[in-house]
N, C-alpha and C positions, 0 to 999 in steps of 0.2 A: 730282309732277303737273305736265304742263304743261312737262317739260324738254326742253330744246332748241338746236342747234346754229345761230347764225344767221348761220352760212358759205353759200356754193353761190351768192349772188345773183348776179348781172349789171349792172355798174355804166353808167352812159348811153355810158362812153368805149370797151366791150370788155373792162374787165376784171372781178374776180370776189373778193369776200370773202373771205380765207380761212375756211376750217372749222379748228375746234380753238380758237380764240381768243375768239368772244364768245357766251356761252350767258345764256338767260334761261330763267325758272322760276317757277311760284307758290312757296308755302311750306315751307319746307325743316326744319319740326323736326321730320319723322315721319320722317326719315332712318335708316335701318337704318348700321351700319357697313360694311355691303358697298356702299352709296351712299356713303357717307364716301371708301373704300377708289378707291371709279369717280371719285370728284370728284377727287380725289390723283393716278389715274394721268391723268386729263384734262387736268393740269398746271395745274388752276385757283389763281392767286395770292390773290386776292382775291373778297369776295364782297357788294355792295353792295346794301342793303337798302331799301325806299320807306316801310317800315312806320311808323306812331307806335310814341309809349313803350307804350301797353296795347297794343297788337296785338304789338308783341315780348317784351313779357313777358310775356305769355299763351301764346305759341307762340315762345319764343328760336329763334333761328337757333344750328345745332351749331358750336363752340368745337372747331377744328382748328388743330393746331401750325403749319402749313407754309400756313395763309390767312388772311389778315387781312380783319375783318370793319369795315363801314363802312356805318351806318343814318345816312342824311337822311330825314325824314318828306316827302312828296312834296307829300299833302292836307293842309290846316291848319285843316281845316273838322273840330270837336271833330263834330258831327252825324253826319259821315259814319264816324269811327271810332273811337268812344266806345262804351264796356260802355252806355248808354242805346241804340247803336244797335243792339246784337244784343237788347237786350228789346224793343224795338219793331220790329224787323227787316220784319215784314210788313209795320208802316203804312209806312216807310223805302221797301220796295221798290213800293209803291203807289204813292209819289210820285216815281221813276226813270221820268219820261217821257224819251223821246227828246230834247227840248227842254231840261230842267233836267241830262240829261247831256253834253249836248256844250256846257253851259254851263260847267258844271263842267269839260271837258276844253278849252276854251278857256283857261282861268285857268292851269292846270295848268305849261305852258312858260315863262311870263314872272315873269320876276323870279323864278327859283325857287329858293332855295338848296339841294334836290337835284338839280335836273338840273345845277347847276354843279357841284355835287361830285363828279356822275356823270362828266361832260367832262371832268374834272378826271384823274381814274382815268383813262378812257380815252384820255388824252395819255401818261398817267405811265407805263399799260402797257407802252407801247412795243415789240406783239410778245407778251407775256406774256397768257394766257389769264384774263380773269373773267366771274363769273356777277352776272347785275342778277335781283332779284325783288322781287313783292310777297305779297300773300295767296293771288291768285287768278294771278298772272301774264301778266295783261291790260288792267287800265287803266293803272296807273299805268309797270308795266313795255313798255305797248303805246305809250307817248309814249316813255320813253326810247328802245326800241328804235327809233323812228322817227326819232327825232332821231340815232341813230348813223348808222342805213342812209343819211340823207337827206344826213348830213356825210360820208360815204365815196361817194355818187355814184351813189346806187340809184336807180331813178324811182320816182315815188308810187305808180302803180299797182302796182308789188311789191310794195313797203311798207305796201299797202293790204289783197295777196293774204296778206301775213304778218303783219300784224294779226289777222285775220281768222280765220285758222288756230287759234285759241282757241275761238272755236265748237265746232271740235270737238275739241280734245284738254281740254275742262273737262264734256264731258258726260258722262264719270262722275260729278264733281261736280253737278253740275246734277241728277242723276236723285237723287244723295243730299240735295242739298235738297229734289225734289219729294215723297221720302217724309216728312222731316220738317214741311212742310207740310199733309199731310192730316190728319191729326188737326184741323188749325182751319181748313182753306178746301175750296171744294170743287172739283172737278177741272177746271170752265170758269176758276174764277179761279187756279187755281195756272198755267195753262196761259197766261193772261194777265199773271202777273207774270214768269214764263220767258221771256215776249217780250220784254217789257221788260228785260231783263236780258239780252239778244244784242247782242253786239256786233254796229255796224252802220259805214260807212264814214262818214256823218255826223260821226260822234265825233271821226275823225282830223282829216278834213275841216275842223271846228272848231278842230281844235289849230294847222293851217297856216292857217286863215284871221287867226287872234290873233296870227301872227307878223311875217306878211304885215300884216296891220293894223299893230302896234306898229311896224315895222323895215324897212314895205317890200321886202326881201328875205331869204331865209333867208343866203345870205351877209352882210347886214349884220345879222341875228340873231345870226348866231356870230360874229362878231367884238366888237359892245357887251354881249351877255350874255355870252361863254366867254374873251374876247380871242382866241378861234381866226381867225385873218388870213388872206389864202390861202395863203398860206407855211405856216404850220403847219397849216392844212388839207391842202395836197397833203406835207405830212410824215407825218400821219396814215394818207392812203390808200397813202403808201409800205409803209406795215407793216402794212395790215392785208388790202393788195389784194394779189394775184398778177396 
């Protein structure tokens, strides 16, 4: 659910992402082997995870010869993804205002030892193709992805239009949680917690203003958090822009 090529953009200078090289995804252990078989001929190297220890041992990510797999927890907040928070799930998503999530998605970039191991990767690919996910393949994969787009040269307002695009490729998902909600809420408040649970630009908005706060610049963001300098910045957009 939620897979996706995030080639095709248009960077501020004229040029353009390649396609085939960075794909994002929510959860990946319900994978059939003919998914296994697409991920192999997609040339995907590696596959970096945002999950905790209980969300991947609950749902492992599949164990393929020819991809190396690499889980940093993104959130460190035990609240947010704790077996306590799917028993209390409704009250959880009650308290998802807009407010306490872009609070959360403010934290989320700084000082994070996933998105550095994400940068990380994405120095070391060099050209080689990987997949980033989380659960749902929108919060926490919708800051990395941003933070790729924004270090290759993308403008925000794309970055904002591809964020954003989880909206609709999780309303499958969405509609299967609203059935399992009815049995305990009733149809004004499940309809009220689904709002709450949209992604909104605010939330990114949050992530550049924490970075902007902390660093002043996103160029001086990636260089004291990733040591990406502009040298190895425009090394990056070498291999990944056409």
């Amino acid at each position: 659910m939620n897979f996706r090529d995030m080639g095709g953009y248009k960077t501020t200078d004229g040029r353009e992402v390649k396609a085939g090289l960075i794909f994002r995804s929510a959860d990946l252990s319900a994978m059939t082997e003919k998914d296994i078989a697409l991920l192999q001929e997609l040339g995907i190297t590696a596959i970096f995870d945002y999950r905790d220890d209980h969300e991947a041992l609950k749902q492992p990510d599949p164990v393929i010869p020819s991809i190396k797999n690499i889980r940093v927890s993104a959130i460190n907040d035990p609240n947010l993804t704790s077996a306590d928070f799917e028993k209390d799930m409704l009250k959880h998503l009650r308290e998802m205002s807009v407010e306490t999530m872009a609070a959360m998605y403010g934290k989320m970039p700084i000082n994070s030892p996933s998105y550095k191991a994400l940068m990380k990767l994405f120095e070391e690919q060099e050209g080689a193709a990987f997949l980033h996910h989380c659960m749902g393949g929108r919060d926490r994969t919708g800051v990395g992805g941003a933070l790729i787009l924004t270090t290759l040269g993308v403008d925000r307002h794309t970055i904002i239009e591809d964020y954003l695009i989880s909206n609709v490729t999780l309303a499958p998902m969405n509609e299967q949680m609203k059935e399992r909600m009815k049995p305990h809420l009733s149809e004004e408040q499940i309809e009220e917690l689904m709002e709450n649970m949209r992604l909104r630009q605010e939330f990114l908005d949050a992530v550049f203003s924490a970075i902007e706060e902390s660093y002043g610049t996103f160029e001086a963001y990636l260089e004291q958090e990733f040591g990406i300098d502009a040298e190895r910045r425009a090394k990056l957009q070498s291999y990944y822009l056409a």
